[in-house]
Every structure is written in structure tokens, then in C-alpha cells.
C-alpha positions in Angstrom: 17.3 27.9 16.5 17.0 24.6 18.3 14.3 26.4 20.9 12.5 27.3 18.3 12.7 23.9 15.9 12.1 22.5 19.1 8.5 24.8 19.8 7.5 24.4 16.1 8.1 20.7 17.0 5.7 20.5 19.9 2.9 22.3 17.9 2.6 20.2 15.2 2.4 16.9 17.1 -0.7 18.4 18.9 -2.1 20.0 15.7 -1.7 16.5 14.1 -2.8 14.5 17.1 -6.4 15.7 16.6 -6.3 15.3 12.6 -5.3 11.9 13.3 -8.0 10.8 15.8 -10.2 8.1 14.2 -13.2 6.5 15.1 -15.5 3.9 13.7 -17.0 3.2 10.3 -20.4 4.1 10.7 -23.1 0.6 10.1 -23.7 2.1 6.3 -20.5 2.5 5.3 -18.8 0.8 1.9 -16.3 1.7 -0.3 -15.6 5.3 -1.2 -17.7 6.6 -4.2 -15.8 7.7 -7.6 -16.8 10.9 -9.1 -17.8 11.0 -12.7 -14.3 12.0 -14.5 -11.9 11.9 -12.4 -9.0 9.3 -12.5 -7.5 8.6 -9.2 -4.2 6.9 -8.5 -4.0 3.5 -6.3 -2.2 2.5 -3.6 -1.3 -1.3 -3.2 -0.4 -2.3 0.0 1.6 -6.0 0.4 2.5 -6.2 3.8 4.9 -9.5 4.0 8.7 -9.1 5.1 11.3 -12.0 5.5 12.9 -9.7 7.8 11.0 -7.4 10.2 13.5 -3.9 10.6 13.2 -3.1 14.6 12.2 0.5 13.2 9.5 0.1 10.7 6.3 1.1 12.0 4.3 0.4 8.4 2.0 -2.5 8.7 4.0 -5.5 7.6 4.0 -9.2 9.3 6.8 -12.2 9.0 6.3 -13.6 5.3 4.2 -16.8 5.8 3.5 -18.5 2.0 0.4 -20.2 2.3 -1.1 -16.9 4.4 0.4 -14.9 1.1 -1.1 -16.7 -1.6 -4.7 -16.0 0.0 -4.2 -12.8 0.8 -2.7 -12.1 -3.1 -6.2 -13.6 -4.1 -8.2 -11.5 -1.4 -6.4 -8.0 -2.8 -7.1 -8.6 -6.5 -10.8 -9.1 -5.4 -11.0 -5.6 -3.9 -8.8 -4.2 -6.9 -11.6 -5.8 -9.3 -14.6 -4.6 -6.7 -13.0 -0.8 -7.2 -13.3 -1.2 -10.8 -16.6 -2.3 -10.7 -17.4 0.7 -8.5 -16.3 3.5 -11.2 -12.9 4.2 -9.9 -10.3 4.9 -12.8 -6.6 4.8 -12.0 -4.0 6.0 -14.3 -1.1 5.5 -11.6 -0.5 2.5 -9.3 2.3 2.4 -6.0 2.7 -0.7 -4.8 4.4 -0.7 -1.2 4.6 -2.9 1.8 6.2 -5.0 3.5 8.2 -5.8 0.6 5.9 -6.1 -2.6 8.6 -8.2 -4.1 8.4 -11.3 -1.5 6.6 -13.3 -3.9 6.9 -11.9 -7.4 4.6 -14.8 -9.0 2.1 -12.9 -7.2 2.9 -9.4 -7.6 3.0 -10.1 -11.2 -0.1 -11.3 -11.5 -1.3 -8.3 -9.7 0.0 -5.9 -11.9 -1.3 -8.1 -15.0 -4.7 -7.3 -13.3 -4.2 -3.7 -12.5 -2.9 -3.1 -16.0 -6.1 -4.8 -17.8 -8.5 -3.4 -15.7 -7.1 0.4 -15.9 -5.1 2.9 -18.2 -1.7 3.1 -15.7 0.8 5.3 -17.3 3.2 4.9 -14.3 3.8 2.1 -11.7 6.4 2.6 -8.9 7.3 -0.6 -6.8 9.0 -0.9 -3.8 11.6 -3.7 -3.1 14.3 -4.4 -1.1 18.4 -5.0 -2.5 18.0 -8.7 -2.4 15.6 -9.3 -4.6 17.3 -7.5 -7.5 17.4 -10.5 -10.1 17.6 -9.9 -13.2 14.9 -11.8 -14.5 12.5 -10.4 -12.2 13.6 -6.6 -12.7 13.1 -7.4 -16.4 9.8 -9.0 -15.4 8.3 -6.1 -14.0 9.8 -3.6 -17.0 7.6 -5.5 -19.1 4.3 -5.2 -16.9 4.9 -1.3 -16.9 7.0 -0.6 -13.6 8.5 3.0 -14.3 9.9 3.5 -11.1 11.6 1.1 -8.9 12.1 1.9 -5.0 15.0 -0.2 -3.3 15.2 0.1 0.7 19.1 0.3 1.6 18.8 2.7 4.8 22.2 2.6 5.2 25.8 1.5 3.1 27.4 1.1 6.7 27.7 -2.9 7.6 27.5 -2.1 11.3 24.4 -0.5 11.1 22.5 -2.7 8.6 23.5 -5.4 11.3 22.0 -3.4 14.4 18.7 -2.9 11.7 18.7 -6.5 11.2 19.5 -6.4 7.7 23.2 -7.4 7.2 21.9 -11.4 7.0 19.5 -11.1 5.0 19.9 -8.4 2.3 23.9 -8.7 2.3 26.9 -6.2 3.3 27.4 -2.7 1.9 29.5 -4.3 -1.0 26.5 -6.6 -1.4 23.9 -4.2 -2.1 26.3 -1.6 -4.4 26.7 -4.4 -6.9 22.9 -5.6 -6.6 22.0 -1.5 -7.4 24.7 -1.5 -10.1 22.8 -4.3 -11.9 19.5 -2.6 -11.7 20.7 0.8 -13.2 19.3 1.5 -16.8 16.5 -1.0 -16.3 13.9 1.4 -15.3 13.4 5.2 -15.5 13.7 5.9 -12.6 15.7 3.8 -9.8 14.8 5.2 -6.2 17.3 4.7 -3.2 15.8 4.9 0.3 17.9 6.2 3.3 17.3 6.9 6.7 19.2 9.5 8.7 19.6 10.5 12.4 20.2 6.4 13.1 21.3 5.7 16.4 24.6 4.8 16.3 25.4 7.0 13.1 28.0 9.7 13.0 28.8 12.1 10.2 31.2 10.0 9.6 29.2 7.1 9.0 26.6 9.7 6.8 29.6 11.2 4.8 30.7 7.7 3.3 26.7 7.3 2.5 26.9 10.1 0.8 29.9 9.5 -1.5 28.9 5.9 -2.3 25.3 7.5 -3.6 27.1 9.9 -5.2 29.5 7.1 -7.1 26.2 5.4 -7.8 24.1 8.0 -9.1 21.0 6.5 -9.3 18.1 8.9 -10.6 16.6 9.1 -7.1 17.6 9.3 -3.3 14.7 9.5 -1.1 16.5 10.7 2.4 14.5 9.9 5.3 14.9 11.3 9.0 14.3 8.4 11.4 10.6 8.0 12.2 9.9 5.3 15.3 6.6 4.9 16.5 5.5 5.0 20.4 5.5 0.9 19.8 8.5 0.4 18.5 11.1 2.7 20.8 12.0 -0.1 23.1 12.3 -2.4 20.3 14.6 0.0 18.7 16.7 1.3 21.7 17.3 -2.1 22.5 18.6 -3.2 18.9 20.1 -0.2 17.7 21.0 1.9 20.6 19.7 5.3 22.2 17.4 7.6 19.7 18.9 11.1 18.9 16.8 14.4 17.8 19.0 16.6 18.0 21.6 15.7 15.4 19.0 15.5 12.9 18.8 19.5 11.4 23.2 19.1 11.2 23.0 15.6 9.4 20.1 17.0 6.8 22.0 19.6 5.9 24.9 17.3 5.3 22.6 15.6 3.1 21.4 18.5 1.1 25.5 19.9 0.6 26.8 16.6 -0.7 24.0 16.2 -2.8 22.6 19.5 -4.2 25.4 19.0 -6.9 24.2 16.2 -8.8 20.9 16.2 -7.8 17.7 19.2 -7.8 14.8 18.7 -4.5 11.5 16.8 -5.8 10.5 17.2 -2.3 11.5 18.3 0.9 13.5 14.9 1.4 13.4 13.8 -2.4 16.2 14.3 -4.6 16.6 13.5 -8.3 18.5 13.7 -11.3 15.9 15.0 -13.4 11.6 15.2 -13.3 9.8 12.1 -12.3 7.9 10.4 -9.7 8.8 10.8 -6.2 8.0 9.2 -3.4 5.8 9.9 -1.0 2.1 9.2 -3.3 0.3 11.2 -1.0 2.6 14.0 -2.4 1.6 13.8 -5.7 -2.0 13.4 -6.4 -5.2 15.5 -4.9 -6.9 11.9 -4.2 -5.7 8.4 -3.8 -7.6 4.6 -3.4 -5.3 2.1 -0.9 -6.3 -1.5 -1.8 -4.9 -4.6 0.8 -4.7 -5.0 4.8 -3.0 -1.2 6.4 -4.1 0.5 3.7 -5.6 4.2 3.4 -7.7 6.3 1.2 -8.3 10.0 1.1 -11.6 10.7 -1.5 -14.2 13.3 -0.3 -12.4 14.9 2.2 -12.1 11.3 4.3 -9.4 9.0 4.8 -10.6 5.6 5.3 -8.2 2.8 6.8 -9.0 -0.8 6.0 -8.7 -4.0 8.6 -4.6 -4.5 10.1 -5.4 -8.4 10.4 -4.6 -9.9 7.4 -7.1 -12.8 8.3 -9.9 -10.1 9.1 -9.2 -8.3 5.5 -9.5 -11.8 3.6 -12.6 -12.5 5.4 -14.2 -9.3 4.8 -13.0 -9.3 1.1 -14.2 -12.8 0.5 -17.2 -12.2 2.4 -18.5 -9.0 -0.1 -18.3 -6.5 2.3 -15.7 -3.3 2.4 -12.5 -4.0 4.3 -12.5 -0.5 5.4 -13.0 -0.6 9.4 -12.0 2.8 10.2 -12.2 6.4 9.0 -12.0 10.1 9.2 -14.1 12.9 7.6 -12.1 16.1 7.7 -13.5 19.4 8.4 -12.7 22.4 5.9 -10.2 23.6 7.5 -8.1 20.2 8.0 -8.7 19.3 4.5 -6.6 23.1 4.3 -4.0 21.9 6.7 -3.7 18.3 5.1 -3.1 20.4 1.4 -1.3 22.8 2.8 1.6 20.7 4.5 1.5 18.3 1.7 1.5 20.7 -1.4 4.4 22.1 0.1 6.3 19.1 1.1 6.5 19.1 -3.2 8.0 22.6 -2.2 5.3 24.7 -4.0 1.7 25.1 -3.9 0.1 26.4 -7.3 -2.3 29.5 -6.1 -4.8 29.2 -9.1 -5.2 25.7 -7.8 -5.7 26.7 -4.6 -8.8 29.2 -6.0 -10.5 27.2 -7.6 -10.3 24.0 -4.8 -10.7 26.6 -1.8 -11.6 30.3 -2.9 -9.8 33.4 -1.0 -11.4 31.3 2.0 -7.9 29.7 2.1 -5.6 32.7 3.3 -8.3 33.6 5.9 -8.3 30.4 7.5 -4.5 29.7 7.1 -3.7 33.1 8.1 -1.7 31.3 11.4 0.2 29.3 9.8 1.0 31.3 7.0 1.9 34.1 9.0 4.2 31.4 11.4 6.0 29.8 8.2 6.7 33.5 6.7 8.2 34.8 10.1 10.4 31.5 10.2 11.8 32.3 6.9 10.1 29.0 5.6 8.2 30.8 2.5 8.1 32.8 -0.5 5.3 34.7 -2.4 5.8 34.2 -6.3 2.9 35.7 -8.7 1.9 32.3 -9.3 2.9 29.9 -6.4 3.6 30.0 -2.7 7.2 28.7 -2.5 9.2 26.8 0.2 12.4 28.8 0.8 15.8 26.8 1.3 15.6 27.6 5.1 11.7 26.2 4.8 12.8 22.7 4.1 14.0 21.7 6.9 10.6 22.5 8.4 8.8 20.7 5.8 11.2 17.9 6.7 9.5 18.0 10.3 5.9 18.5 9.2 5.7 15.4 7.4 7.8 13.6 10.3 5.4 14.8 12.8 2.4 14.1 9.9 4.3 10.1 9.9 4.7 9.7 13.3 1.0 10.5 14.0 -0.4 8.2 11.6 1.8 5.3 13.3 0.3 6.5 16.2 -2.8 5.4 14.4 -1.2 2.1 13.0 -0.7 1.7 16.9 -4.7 1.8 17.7 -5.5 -0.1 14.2 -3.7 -3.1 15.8 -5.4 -3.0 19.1 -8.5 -2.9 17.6 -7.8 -6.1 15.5 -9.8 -8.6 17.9 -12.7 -6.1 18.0 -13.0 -4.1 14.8 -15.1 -7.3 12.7 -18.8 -6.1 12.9 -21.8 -6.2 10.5 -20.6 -8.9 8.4 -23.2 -11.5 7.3 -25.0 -13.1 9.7 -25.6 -16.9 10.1 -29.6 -17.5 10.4 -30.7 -15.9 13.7 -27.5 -14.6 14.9 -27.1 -11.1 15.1 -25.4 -9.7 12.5 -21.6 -10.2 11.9 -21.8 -13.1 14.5 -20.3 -15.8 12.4 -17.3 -14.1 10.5 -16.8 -12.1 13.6 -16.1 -15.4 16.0 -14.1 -16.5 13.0 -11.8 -13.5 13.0 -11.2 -13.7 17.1 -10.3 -17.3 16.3 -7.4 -16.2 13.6 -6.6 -12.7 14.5 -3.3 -11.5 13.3 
């Protein structure tokens, strides 16, 4: 089994490597275009931290306020310049960073996003310390449905090897802080990470039974994603990385759960129906708004500027803040619905006909046939399903799918000192000359 998790392993981070390969935004490119009737959901992106986690590979930078406050101002202007472009949104995930780091600002935000469109559902992401009660009944108020806290792990000695003991508090800390959230929103969210370095089953089982005391309507298990930039950084802090652990502890997960809880995803579980949290899960199409944000509409998935000072610039400045994208063939737009239909665990066939035709099977016939030999699927009349054995795999998919796109994070920051072109142009200069000196000057 671990030869062949370990082939299936190999395959996918190729595959994914050449989905994930960017280049630049051609000279006319803007903003995506909205199509007449359709409502998309948005993607907010804040990407401050007090504290930077040695394994985070999101795009997030040391909370600075002054830097905060213009960027806060920068990201309504884009929200307001989507409006203005068509784009509807009935849904809105605000993540980070830690959207919560200044929550004068993140409330205005949302007073914008909720006058400007018709959200039914807002999910924000925080972290344990900023559970006060006046600002968790703050955000009620604005609409926030579904409230995502970062814990990673109940065990004090590895929330101090992740940097987090200081500054979000011990085990017994964080359990109280979740215990005053509960019954405040719908749908409370706890993130974990398994497969930590420095984490036995042990350590996970204990985890487990303080989730399970807690019951919050949501655990989002996560297996340890580190990006190529980050490994040292990691090793160093937290101690040698471990793969192959990872299938025993998920299954760990899944036994001391499954009880209390039914799969949203392959890593989501839940007391009952609701969001869940991976947005790229749930909706065909998505708008990201802020620095390290991405968009998939059309079949392309733009990526806008990593350098906070670039994205206010270009904001402020009229043009897109989008500096990088990716137009997917047929058959990746296939693979990208495919793996992430499924990650949901099933992958309606009528919707499948009338996105793809019988054009689908043809073209997936490899995969397909690979994921049916491994036990993975099921045929129903009316879906494709993901087998219990299958979601594990789908567990590894989107890791892979994760660790590619920090791959690209990776490359987005390189190319913060050189990614600032055809910006307006001071008289005689070539174009982009003056903002462009100006970013060099205060790249991130």
C-alpha cells in the first residue's frame, strides 16, 4: 500500500506541476469579465499576522498598522471596481493572514461587501485570540455565518515549536476562548493540522477527545502542507518532517470522529450541512480581491501582486492588480473539476453533461480508470462517488494540488521587484516607468 500511495504520490506532483506553471499577464489584460446572470462568490484575502507560523506558506506578512490601514482602503477599492464591473456575489470568505488583526477594518469591509451585494453566507477566518465577545457579536451582526478559528493543535508543546503558545495562549487557553464562541454563529469551524513533526498518536488521540468534548459544528483536519521555502524554516523550529505517518494518523482521525461527525469533504467534518472550507470546493467560479489572491472565471486563474506596496499602488493607480495568470486547456479545466468535485466526495453526472458532454469520460478515461482500480470510486445512477478507501487519496490530491500552488506563491514572491509593468506613465517615460521605480523602492 505505501508503494503504491507512494507512486500515486509522485504522479500527481508532475501532473500538477504543469497545471500550475504561470506566466505573465499579457499588456491587455484587466479584470476578469462577469457573465450576464451568473453570481459568483468572493474571496477576500487579508494577509497580516502578529505571529508568522514557521509552516504557513499562504501569503501573509508581520502585522504593521499604518501599512494595514492603506492596504484595508486599497482592497475596498478593488471590491467597489468588481462591482462596477458586473460581478454579483452572493457568498464572501474572508481569509489571510488573520482577517481579524484589525477588526475596525474588517468590519468596515464587510459593511461594504454587504451594501454592494446580496451575500447570503460569510465565513471568516480568525485565530483563538481574538475571540472577544464584542467582536464575535460584531461580526454576527454584519452576516458572518461561519466562523473559522486556527488551533492546529490542543498540545502546548507543539503550539510552542509552531510559535503559537505566546501569543494565542496554552491548550487550556484556547478551549475556554472556543467555549465562548459556541452558539454565536452557525457554524464554528476548528482547523487542525496532522502529521506535525514532533506529534505521536498520542499527542493526536488527546486532540481528538478534547474536539470531541468540544463539539463544535466543524473540524477541518489538515495533513501538514510545507512549501519548498519553508522546509528549513520548519525543520529547524519544529523538528524533522514525516510522510509516512500520515495515511495511520488520518485514519485515527476519521475513527475518533465518524461518530459525532458525517465527511463534508475529504478532510471536512461536520455535525450537520453547511459551508465547508476549502471555497474552491464549493462553487464552479470564484473572484479573489487583496494582495495573494486568486481567481478562476473563464477557464483562467489569475493571481494578483504578492507585495502589498505593489497591490496598493496598482489599486490606487486604476489599473488591475492581477500580475499573473493561467488559461487552462479543456482538459485541465477536467482535471481541476474533477479532483475538486470530488474532494466534496461526489461529482453530480448531469452536471458534468451539460458543463462537458460525454467528452468528459473520454478524456478522463486515465484517471478514471486509475481511481476505480485503487478502490477510490463508485458509480451511482446519478453521481460518481468517492468510496471510504478513496478519501484518503482525495486527501493527497488536494495536498499535492496545495503544495503546487505554494510552489507558485514561491515564484509570485520572486517576482515582486519585477512583476510592476504598464502602469501609467510619467510624460515621456515609457510606460509603467514611474509607479514601477516606486514599487522597487518599497517592495515587500
Amino acid at each position: 500500500m505505501r508503494v503504491i500511495e507512494s507512486l500515486f504520490t509522485s504522479l500527481v506532483r508532475h501532473e500538477y506541476a504543469r497545471s500550475m506553471t504561470f506566466g505573465p499577464i499579457s499588456e491587455s489584460g484587466g479584470l476578469p469579465v462577469a457573465r450576464p446572470g451568473v453570481i459568483y462568490q468572493l474571496y477576500v484575502h487579508i494577509p497580516f499576522c502578529p505571529v508568522l507560523c514557521p509552516f504557513c506558506s499562504f501569503h501573509r506578512v508581520q502585522y504593521q498598522p499604518q501599512l494595514a490601514a492603506r492596504y484595508f482602503k486599497s482592497l475596498r477599492s478593488e471590491i467597489r471596481r468588481y462591482h462596477e464591473q458586473g460581478f454579483v456575489f452572493d457568498d464572501l470568505y474572508v481569509g489571510g493572514g488573520t482577517p481579524t488583526v484589525n477588526e475596525e477594518e474588517l468590519l468596515r469591509t464587510l459593511d461594504l461587501c454587504n451594501e454592494l451585494f446580496p451575500l447570503n453566507s460569510i465565513s471568516v477566518e480568525t485565530n483563538p485570540s481574538d475571540l472577544r465577545p464584542h467582536l464575535l457579536q460584531d461580526l454576527r451582526q454584519r452576516g458572518v455565518k461561519r466562523l473559522s478559528v486556527g488551533v492546529q493543535s490542543f498540545d502546548d508543546e507543539l503550539l510552542k515549536s509552531m510559535d503559537r503558545y505566546d501569543k494565542y495562549g496554552s491548550a487550556e487557553t484556547i478551549c475556554r476562548a472556543l467555549e465562548g464562541a459556541r452558539g454565536i454563529f452557525p457554524t464554528l469551524n476548528v482547523d487542525m493540522i496532522f502529521n506535525l513533526p514532533g506529534q505521536t498518536e498520542d499527542s493526536l488521540a488527546r486532540d481528538l477527545q478534547t474536539l470531541v468534548a468540544l463539539r463544535p459544528e466543524q473540524v477541518s483536519y489538515y495533513p501538514l502542507m510545507v512549501a519548498d521555502s519553508a522546509r528549513r524554516r520548519v525543520v529547524g523550529s519544529m523538528g524533522p518532517l514525516r510522510k509516512s505517518d500520515s495515511r495511520r494518523m488520518f485514519e485515527q482521525i476519521v475513527a475518533a470522529l465518524s461518530p459525532d461527525y458525517h465527511r463534508s469533504t475529504a478532510w471536512c467534518f461536520s455535525t450537520r450541512g453547511g459551508s465547508i472550507d476549502e471555497y474552491i470546493v464549493g462553487r464552479d467560479e470564484y473572484i479573489g480581491a487583496g494582495s495573494g489572491a486568486f481567481s478562476y472565471v473563464n477557464g483562467v486563474i489569475h493571481a494578483t501582486s504578492f507585495s502589498i506596496n505593489g497591490y496598493c499602488r496598482r489599486v490606487d493607480a486604476g489599473v488591475s492588480a492581477i500580475t499573473r495568470n493561467k488559461r487552462l486547456g479543456r482538459r485541465e479545466q477536467m482535471r481541476y473539476d474533477f479532483v475538486m468535485k470530488l474532494f466534496g466526495l461526489s461529482l453530480d453526472k448531469s452536471w458534468l453533461r451539460h458543463r462537458y458532454g460525454n467528452v468528459f469520460y473520454l478524456q478522463m478515461a486515465v484517471e478514471l480508470l486509475g481511481m476505480w482500480l485503487l478502490g477510490a470510486l463508485k458509480n451511482s445512477s446519478q453521481s460518481l462517488l468517492v468510496t471510504a478507501r478513496g478519501e484518503y487519496y482525495w486527501v493527497i490530491l488536494m495536498r499535492e494540488f496545495f503544495n503546487n500552488v505554494n510552489v507558485f506563491r514561491d515564484e509570485m514572491r520572486r517576482q515582486i521587484r519585477s512583476e510592476y509593468h504598464d502602469l501609467a506613465p510619467q510624460a515621456g517615460a515609457p510606460a509603467g516607468a514611474k509607479l514601477q521605480r516606486a514599487d522597487m523602492e518599497h517592495a515587500d
